[in-house]
TORVONU-804893 format. One record per atom (N, C-alpha, C): residue in three letters; atom name; x, y, z. Coordinates in nm, 2 decimals, padded with zeros to 4 digits. Each point is the difference from the previous one (the first is absolute). Layout:
// TORVONU-804893
<pt "ALA"; "CA"; <X; Y; Z>>;
...
This chain:
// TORVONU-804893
<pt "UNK"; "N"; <08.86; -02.66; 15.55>>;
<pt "UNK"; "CA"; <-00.02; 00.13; 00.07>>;
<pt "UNK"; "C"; <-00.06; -00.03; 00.13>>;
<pt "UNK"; "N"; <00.05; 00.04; 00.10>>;
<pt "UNK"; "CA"; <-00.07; 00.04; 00.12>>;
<pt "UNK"; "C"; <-00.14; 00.00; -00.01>>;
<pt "UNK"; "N"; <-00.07; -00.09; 00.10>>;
<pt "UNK"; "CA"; <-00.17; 00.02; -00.04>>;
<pt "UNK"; "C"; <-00.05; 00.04; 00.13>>;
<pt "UNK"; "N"; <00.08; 00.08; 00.07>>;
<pt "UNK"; "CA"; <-00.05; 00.07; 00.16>>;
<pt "UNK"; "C"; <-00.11; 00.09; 00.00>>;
<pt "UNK"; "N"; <00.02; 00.04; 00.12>>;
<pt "UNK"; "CA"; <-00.07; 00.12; 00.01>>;
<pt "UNK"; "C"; <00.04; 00.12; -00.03>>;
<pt "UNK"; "N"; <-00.05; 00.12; -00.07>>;
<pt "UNK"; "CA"; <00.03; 00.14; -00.01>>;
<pt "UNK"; "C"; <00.12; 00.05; 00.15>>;
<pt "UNK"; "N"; <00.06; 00.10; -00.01>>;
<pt "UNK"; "CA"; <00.05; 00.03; 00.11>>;
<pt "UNK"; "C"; <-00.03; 00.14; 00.04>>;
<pt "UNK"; "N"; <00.04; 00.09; -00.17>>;
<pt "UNK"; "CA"; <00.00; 00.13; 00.02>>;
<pt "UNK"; "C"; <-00.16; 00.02; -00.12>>;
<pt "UNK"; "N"; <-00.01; 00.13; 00.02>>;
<pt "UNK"; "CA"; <-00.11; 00.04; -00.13>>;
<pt "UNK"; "C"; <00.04; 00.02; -00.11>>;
<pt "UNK"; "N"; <00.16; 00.06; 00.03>>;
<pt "UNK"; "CA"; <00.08; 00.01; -00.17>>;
<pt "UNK"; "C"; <00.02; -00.13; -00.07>>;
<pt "UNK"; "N"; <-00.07; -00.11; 00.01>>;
<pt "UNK"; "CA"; <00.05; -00.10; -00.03>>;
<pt "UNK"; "C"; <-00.14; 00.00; -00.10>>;
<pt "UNK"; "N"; <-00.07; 00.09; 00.04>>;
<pt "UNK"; "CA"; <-00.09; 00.00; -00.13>>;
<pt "UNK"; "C"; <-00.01; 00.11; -00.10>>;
<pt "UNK"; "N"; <-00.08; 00.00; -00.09>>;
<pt "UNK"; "CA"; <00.06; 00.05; -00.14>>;
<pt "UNK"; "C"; <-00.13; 00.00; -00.07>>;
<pt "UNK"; "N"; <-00.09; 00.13; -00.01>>;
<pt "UNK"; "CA"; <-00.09; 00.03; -00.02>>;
<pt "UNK"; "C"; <-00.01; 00.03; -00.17>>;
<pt "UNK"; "N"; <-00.07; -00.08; -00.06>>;
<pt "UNK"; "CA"; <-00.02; 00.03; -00.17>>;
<pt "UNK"; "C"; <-00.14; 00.02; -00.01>>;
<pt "UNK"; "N"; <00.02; 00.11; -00.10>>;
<pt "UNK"; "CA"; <-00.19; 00.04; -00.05>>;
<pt "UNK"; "C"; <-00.06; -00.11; -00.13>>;
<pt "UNK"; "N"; <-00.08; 00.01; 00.03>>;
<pt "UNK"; "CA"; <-00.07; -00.08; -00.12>>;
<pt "UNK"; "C"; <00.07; 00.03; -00.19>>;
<pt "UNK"; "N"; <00.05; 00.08; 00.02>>;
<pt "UNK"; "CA"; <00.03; 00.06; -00.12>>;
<pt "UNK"; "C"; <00.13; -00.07; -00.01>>;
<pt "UNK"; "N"; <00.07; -00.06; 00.08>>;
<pt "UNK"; "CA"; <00.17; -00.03; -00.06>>;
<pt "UNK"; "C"; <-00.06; -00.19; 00.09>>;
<pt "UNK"; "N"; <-00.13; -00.05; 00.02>>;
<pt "UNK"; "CA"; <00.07; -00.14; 00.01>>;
<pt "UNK"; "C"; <00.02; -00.10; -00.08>>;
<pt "UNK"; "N"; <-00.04; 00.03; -00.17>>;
<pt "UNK"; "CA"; <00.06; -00.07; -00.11>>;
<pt "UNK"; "C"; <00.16; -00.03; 00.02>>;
<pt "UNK"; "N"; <00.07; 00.14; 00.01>>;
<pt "UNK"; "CA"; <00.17; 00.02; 00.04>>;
<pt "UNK"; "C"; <00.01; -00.06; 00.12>>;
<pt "UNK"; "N"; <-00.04; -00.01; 00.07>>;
<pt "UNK"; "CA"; <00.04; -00.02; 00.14>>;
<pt "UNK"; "C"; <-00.02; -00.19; -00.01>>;
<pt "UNK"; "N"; <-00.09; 00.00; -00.02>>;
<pt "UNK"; "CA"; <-00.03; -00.22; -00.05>>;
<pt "UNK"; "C"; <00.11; -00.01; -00.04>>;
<pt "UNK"; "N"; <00.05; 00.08; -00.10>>;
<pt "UNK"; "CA"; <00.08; -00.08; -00.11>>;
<pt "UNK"; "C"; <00.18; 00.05; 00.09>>;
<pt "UNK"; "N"; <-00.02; 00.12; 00.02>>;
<pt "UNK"; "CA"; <00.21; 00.04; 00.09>>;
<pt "UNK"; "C"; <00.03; -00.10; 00.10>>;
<pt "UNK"; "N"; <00.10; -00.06; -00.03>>;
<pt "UNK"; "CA"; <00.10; -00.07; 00.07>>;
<pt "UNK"; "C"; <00.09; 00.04; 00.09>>;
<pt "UNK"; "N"; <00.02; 00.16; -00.06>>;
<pt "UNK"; "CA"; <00.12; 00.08; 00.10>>;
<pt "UNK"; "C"; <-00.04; 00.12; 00.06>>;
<pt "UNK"; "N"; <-00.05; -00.02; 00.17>>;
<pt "UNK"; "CA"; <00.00; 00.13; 00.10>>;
<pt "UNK"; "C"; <-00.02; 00.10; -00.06>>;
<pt "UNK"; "N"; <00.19; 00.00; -00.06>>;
<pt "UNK"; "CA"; <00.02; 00.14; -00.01>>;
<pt "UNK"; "C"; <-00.05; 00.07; -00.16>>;
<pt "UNK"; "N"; <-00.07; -00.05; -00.07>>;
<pt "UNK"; "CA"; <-00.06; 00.00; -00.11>>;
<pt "UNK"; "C"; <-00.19; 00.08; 00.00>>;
<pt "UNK"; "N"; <-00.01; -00.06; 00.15>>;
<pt "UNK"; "CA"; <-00.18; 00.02; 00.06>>;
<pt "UNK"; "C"; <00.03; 00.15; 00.08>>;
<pt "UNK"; "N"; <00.10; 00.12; -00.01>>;
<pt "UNK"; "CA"; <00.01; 00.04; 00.03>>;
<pt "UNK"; "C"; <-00.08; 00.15; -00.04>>;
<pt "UNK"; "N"; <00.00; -00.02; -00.14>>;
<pt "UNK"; "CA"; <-00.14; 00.14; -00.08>>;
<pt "UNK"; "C"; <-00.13; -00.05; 00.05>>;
<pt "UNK"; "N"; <-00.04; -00.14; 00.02>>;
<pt "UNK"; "CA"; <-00.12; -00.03; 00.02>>;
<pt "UNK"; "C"; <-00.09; 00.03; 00.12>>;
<pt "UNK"; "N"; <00.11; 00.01; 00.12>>;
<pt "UNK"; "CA"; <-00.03; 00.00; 00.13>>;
<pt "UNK"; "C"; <-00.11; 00.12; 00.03>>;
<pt "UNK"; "N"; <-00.09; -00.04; 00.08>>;
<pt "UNK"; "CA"; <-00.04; 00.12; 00.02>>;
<pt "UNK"; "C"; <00.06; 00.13; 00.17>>;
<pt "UNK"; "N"; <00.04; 00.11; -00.05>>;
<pt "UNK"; "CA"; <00.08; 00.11; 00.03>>;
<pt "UNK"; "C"; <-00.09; 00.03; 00.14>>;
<pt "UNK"; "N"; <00.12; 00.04; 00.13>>;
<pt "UNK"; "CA"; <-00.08; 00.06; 00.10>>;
<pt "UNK"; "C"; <-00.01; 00.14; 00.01>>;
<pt "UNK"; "N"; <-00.10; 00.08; -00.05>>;
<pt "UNK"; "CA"; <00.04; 00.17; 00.05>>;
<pt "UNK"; "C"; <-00.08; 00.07; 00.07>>;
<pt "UNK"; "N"; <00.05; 00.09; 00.05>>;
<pt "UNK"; "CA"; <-00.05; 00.08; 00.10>>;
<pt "UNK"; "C"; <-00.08; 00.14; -00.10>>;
<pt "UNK"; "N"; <-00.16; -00.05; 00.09>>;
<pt "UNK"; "CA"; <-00.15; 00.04; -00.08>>;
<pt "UNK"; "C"; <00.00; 00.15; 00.15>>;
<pt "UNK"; "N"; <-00.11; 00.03; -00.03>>;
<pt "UNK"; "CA"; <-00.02; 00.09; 00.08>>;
<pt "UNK"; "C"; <00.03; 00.02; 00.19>>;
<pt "UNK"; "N"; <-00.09; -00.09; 00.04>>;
<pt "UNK"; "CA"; <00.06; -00.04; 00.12>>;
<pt "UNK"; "C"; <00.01; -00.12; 00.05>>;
<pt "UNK"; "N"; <00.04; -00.09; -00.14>>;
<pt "UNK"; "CA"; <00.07; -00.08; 00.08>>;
<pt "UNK"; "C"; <00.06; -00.15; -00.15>>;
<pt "UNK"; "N"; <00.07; -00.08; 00.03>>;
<pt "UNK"; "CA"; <00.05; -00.10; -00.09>>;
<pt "UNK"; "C"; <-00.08; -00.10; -00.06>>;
<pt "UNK"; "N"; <00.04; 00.04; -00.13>>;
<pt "UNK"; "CA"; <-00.08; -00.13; -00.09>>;
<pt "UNK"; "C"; <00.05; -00.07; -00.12>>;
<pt "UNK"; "N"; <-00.02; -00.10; -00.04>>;
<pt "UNK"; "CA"; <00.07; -00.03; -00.06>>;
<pt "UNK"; "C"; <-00.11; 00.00; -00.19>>;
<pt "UNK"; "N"; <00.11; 00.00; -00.07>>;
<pt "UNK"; "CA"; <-00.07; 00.06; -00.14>>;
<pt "UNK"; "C"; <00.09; -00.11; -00.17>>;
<pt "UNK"; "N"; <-00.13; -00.01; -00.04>>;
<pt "UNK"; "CA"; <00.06; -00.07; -00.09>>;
<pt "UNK"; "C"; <00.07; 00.16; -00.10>>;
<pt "UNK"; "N"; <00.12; -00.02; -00.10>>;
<pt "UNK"; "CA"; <00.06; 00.08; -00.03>>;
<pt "UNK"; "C"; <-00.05; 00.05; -00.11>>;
<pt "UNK"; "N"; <-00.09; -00.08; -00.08>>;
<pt "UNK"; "CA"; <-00.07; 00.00; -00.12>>;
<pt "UNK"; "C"; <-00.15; 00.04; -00.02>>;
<pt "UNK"; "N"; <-00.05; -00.05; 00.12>>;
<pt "UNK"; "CA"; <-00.17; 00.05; -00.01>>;
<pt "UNK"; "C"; <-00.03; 00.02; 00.16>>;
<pt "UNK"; "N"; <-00.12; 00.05; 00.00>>;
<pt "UNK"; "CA"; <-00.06; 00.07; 00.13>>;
<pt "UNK"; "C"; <-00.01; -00.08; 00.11>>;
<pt "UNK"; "N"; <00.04; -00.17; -00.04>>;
<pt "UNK"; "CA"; <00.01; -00.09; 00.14>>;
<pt "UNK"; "C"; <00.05; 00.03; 00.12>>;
<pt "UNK"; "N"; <-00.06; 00.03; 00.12>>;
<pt "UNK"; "CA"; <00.07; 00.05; 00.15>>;
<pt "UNK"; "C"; <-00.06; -00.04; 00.10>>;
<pt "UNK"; "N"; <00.08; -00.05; 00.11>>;
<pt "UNK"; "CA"; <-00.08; 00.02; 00.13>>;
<pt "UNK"; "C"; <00.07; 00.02; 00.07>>;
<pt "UNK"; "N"; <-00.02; -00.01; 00.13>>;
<pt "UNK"; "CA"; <00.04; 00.04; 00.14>>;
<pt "UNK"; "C"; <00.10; -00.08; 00.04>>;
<pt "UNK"; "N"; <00.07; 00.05; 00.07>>;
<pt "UNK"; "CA"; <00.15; -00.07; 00.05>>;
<pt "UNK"; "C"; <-00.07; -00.11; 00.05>>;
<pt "UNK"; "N"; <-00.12; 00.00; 00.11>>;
<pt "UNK"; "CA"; <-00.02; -00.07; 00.11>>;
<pt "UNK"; "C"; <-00.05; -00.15; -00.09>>;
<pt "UNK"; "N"; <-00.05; 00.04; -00.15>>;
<pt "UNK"; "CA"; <00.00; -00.13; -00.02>>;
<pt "UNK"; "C"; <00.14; -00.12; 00.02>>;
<pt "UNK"; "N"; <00.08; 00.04; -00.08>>;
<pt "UNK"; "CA"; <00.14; -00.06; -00.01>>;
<pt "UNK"; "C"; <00.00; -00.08; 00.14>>;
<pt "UNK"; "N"; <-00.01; 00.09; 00.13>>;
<pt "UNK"; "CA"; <00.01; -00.09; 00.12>>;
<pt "UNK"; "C"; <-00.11; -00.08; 00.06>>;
<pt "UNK"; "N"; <-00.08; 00.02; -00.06>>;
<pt "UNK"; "CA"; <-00.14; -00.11; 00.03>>;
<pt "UNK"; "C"; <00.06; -00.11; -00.11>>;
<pt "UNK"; "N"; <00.01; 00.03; -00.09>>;
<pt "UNK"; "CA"; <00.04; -00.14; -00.10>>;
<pt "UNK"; "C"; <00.11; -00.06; 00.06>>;
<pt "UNK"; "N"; <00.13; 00.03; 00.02>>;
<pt "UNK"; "CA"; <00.09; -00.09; 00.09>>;
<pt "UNK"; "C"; <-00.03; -00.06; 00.12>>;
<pt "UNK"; "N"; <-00.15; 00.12; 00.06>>;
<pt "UNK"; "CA"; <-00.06; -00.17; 00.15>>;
<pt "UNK"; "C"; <-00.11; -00.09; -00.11>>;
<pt "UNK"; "N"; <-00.05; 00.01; -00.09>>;
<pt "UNK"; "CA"; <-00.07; -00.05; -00.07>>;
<pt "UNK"; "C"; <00.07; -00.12; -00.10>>;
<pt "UNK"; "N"; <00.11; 00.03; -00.01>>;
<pt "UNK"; "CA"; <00.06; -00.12; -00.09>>;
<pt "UNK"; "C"; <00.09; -00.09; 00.13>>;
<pt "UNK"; "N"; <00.03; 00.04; 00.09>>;
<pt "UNK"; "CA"; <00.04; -00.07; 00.07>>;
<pt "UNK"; "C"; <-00.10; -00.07; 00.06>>;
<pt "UNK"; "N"; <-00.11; 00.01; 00.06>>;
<pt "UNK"; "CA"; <-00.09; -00.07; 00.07>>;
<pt "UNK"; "C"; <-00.10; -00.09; -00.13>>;
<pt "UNK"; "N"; <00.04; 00.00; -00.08>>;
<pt "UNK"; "CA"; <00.01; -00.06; -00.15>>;
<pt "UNK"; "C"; <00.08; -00.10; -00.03>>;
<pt "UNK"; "N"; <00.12; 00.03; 00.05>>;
<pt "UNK"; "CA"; <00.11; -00.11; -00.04>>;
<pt "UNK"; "C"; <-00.05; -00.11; 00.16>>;
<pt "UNK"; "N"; <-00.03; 00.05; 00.12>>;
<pt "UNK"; "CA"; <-00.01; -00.05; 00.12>>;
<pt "UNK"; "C"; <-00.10; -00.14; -00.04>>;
<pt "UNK"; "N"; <-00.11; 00.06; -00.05>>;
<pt "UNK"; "CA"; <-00.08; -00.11; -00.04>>;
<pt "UNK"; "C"; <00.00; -00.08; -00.13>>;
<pt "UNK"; "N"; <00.07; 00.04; -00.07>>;
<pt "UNK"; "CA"; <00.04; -00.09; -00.14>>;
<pt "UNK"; "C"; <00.14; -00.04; -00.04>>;
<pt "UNK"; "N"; <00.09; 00.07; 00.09>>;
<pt "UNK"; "CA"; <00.15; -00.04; -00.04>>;
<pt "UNK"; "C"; <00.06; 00.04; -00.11>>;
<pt "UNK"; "N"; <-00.08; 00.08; -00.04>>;
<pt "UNK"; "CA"; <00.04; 00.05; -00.18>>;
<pt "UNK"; "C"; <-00.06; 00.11; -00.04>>;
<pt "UNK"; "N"; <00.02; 00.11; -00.09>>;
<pt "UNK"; "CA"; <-00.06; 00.12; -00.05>>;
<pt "UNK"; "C"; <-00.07; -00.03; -00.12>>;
<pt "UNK"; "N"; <00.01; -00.08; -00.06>>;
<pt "UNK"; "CA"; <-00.09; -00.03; -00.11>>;
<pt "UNK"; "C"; <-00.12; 00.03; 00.03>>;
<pt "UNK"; "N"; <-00.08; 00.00; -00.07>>;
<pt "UNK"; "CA"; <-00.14; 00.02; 00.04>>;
<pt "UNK"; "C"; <-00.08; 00.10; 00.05>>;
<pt "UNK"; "N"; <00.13; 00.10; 00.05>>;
<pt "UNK"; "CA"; <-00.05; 00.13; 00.07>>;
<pt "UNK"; "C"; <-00.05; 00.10; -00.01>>;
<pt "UNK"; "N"; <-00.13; 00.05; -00.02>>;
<pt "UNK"; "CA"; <-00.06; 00.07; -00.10>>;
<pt "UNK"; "C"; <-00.12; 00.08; 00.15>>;
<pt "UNK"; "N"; <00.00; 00.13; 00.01>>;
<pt "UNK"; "CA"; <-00.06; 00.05; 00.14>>;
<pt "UNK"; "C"; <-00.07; 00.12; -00.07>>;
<pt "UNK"; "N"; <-00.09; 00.07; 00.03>>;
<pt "UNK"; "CA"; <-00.07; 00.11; -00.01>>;
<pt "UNK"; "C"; <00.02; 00.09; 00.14>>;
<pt "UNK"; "N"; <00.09; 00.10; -00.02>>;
<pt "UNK"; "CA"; <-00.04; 00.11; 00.10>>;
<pt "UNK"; "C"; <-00.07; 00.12; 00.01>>;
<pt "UNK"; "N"; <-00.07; 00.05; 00.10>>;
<pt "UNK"; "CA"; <-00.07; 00.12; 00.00>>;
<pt "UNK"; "C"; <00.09; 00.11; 00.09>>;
<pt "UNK"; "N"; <-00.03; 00.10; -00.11>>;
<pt "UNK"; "CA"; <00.10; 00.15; 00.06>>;
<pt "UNK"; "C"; <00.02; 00.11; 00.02>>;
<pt "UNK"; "N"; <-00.09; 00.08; 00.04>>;
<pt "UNK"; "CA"; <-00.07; 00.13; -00.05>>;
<pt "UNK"; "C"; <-00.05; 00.06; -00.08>>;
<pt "UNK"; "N"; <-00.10; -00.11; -00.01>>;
<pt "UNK"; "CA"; <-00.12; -00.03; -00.09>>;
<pt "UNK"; "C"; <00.03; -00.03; -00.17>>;
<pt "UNK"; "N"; <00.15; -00.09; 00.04>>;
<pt "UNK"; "CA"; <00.04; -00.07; -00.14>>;
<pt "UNK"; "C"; <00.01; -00.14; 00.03>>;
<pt "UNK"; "N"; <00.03; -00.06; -00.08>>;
<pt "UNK"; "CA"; <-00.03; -00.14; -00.02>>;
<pt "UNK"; "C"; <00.11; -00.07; -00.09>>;
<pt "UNK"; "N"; <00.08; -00.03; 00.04>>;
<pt "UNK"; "CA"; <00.12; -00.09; -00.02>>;
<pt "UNK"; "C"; <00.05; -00.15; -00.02>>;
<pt "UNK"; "N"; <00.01; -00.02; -00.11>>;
<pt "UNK"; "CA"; <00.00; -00.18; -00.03>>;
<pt "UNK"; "C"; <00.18; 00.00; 00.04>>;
<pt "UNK"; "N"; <00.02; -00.12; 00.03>>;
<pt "UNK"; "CA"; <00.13; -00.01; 00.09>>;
<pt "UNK"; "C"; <00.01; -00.13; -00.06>>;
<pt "UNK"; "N"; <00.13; -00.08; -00.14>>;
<pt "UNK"; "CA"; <-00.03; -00.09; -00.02>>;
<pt "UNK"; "C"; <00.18; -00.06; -00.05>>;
<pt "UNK"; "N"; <00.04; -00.16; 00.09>>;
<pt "UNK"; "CA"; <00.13; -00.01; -00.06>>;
<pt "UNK"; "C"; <-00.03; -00.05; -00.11>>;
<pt "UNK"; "N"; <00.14; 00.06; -00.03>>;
<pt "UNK"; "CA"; <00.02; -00.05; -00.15>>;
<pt "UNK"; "C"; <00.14; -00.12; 00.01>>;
<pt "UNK"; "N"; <00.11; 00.05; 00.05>>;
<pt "UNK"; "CA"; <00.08; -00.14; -00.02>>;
<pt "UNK"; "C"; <00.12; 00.07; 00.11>>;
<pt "UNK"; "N"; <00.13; -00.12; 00.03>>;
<pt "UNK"; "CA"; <00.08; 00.07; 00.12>>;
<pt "UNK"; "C"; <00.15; -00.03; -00.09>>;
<pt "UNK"; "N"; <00.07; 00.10; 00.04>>;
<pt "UNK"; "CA"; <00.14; 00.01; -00.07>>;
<pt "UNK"; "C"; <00.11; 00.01; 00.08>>;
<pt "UNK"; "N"; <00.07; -00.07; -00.07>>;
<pt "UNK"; "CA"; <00.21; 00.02; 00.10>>;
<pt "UNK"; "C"; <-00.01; 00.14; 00.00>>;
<pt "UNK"; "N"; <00.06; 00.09; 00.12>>;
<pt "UNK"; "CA"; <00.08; 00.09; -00.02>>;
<pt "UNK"; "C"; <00.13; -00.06; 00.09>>;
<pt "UNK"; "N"; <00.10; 00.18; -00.02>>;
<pt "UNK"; "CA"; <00.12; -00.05; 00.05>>;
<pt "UNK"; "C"; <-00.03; 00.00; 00.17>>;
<pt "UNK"; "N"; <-00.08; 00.03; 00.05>>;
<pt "UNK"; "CA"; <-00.04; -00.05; 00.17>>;
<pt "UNK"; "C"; <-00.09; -00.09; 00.03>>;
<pt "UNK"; "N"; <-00.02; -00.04; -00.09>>;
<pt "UNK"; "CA"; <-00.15; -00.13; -00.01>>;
<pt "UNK"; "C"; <-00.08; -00.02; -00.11>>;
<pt "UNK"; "N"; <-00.14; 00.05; 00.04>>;
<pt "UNK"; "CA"; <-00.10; 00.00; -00.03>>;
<pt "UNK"; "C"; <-00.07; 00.11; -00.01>>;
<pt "UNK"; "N"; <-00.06; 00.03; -00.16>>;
<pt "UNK"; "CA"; <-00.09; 00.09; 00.02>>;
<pt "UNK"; "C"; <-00.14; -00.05; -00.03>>;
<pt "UNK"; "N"; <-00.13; 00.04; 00.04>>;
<pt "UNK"; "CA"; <-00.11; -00.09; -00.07>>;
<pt "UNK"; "C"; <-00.07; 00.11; -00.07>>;
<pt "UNK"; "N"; <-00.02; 00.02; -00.16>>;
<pt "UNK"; "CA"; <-00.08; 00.07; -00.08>>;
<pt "UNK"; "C"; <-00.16; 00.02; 00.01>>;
<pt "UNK"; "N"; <-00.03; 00.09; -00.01>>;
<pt "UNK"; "CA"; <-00.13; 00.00; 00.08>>;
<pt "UNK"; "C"; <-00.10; 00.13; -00.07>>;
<pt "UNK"; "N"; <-00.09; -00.06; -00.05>>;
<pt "UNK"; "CA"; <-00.07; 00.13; -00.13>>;
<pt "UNK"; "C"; <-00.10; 00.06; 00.10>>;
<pt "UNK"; "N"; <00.00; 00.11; -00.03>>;
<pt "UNK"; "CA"; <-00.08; 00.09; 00.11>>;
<pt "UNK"; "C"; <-00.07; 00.10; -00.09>>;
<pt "UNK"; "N"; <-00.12; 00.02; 00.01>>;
<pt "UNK"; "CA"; <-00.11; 00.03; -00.11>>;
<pt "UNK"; "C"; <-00.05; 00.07; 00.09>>;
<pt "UNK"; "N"; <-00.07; 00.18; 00.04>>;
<pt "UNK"; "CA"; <-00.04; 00.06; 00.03>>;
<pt "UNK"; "C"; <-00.15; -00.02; -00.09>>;
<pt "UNK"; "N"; <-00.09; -00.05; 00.01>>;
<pt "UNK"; "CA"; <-00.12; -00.11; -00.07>>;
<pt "UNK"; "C"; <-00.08; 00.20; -00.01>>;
<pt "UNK"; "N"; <-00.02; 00.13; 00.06>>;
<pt "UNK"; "CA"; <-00.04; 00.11; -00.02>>;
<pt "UNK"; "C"; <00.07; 00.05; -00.10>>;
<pt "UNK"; "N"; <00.15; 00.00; -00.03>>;
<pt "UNK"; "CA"; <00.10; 00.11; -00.05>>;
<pt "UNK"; "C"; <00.00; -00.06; -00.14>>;
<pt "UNK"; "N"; <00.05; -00.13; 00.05>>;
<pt "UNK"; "CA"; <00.09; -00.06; -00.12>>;
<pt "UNK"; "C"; <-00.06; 00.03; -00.15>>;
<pt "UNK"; "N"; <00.03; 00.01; -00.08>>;
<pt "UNK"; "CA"; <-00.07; 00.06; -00.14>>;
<pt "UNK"; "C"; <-00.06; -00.10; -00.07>>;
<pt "UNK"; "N"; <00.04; -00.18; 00.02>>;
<pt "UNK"; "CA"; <-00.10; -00.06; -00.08>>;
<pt "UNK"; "C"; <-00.06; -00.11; 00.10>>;
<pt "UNK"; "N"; <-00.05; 00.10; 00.12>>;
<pt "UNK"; "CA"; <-00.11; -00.08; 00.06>>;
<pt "UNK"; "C"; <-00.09; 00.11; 00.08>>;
<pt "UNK"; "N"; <00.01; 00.14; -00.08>>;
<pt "UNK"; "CA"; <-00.01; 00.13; 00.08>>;
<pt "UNK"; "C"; <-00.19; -00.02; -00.06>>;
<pt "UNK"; "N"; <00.01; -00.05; -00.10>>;
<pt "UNK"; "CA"; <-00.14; 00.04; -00.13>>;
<pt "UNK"; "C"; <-00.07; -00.13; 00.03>>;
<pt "UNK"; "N"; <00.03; -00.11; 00.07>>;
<pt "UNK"; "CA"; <-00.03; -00.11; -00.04>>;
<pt "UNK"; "C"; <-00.11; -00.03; 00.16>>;
């Protein structure tokens, strides 16, 4: 596989804590496709939402993580290890890869995104 750099953002592929058991273990893209977490349009403005539980944030994370994993790979050459905390209007966001897969235009890199306020089993903790 290609071990470049990201090109586009869709090249990433947002999973909630709740599907990365499935997600470690799928082999096929098009398989991680219930898992993904969904972009919809909130009140005034885009967010993305796990489909299962109250996991959500802000579009603007997705594009901070694409300058964040790239200035990531800049200095290590690899996504492994990529594990970031963001802050978001007044949420707090673990940003962490999990592994990178063929698609049919490349590469996508799997990437668990935990809303660390919403998410349901780190909401009590």
């Amino acid at each position: 596989m290609d071990n470049g750099q990201l090109e586009d953002w869709g090249q990433i592929i947002l999973i909630c804590p709740c599907h990365i058991k499935e997600a470690k273990e799928c082999e096929d893209i098009r398989k991680m496709k219930d898992m993904t977490m969904k972009m919809v349009n909130g009140y005034r403005n885009v967010n993305f939402q796990c489909p299962y539980c109250t996991n959500s944030f802000d579009y603007e994370v997705k594009i901070k993580l694409f300058e964040l994993l790239n200035k990531y790979f800049q200095n290590n050459q690899t996504y492994v290890g990529f594990n970031k905390y963001v802050s978001r209007k007044g949420e707090r966001i673990r940003l962490r890869y999990i592994k990178e897969m063929k698609t049919n235009t490349g590469k996508a890199i799997i990437i668990e995104a935990a809303n660390l306020t919403q998410h349901p089993s780190f909401k009590n903790s």
